[in-house]
N, C-alpha and C positions, 0 to 999 in steps of 0.2 A: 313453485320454483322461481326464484330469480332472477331476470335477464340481466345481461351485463352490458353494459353502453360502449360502443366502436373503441371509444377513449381509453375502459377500462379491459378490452381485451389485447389491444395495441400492447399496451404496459404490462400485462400478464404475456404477452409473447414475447416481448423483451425481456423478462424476468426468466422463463423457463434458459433462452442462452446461458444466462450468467446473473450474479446475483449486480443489484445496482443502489446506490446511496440512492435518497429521497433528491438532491441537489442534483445528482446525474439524471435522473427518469424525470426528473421536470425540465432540465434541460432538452433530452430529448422527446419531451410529447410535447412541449411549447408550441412548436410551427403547426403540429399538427390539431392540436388543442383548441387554434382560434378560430376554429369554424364552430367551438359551443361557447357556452356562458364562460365568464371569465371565472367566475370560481370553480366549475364543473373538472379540474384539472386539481384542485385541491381538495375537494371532496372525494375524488377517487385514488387521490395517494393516502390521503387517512383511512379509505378503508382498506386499502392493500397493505399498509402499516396496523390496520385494527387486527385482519385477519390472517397477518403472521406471512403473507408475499413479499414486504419490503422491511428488511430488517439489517440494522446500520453494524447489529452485531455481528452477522454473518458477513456484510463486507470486510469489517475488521480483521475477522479470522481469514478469509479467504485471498487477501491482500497480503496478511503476513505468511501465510502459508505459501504464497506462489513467490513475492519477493525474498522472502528468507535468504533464501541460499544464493540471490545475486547482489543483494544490497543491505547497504546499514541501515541501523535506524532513525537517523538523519532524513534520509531519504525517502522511508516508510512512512515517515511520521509525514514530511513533506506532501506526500501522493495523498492520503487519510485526510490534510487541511485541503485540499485541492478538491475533493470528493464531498465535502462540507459537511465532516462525522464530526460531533459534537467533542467538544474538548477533553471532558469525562471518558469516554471510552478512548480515545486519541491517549491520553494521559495512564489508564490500567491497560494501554497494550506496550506503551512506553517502556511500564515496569518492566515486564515479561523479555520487550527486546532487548532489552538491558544484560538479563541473566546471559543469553546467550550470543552476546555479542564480538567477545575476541574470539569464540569457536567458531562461529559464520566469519568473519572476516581473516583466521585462519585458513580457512580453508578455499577464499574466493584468493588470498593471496598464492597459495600454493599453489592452487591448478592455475592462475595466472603466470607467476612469476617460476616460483620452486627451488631459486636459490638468491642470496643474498647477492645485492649490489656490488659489482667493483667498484665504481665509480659513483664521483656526487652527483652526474648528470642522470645517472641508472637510478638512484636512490632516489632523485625528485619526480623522476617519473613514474616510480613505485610508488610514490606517495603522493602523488596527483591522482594518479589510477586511483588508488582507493579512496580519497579524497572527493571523486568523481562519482562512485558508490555511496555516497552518503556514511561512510568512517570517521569518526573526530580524528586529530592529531592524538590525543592520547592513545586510543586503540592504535591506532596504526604505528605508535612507538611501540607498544608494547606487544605486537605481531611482527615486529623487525628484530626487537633483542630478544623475542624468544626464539624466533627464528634460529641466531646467530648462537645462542646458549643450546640449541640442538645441533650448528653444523659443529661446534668445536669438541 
């Protein structure tokens, strides 16, 4: 049987919380990491990446799965560069946000707002709002005229 080193149980009890990119869980075992060898912190993220504990695909998933329904995919993608997931997967989640992108930003404008602007002041701050969600200008025109093509 195996033992596992302080280092590598630390990072497996941060793991069972929630899943973390390779760039987060070295982030946080850093401080704690310099009391071993300096590589000793990259030997046991590869083997927690060998043996299926740290895996960049399930952040993806888990990231799109929890922001979906309050933000774009501006936004998503931004958190995924921040997290330091590789461009490849950054890039086929891109696709996927894509597909359903005026439906989520329908529906964060609805339970936000729920009717059309009177005003231009009303109208820029619906679309800062969603703006502020990681929404391009294109979506958010085309979540305002469909909007308005249902109220009439």
């Amino acid at each position: 049987m195996e033992t596992r080193s302080p280092l590598e149980m630390r990072a497996l009890r941060y793991l069972a919380q929630r899943e973390y990119s390779r760039l987060e869980l070295e982030r946080k075992l850093s401080a704690y990491a310099r009391s071993f060898s300096p590589e000793a912190l990259s030997i046991v993220l590869d083997k927690l990446e060998h043996n299926g504990f740290l895996s960049a695909e399930r952040v993806v998933e888990q990231i799109i799965r929890t922001r979906r329904s309050r933000f774009g995919s501006q936004r998503i993608v931004y958190e995924l560069k921040e997290k330091g997931i590789d461009e490849h997967l950054i890039h086929s989640a891109l696709l996927s946000l894509k597909e359903t992108e005026l439906d989520a930003a329908l529906e964060i404008w609805q339970k936000k707002f729920g009717e059309l602007p009177g005003t231009r002041e009303e109208r820029g701050k619906q679309m800062r709002f969603m703006m502020s969600r990681g929404f391009s200008m294109e979506v958010i025109q085309q979540v305002l005229s469909q909007a308005n093509e249902e109220n009439q």
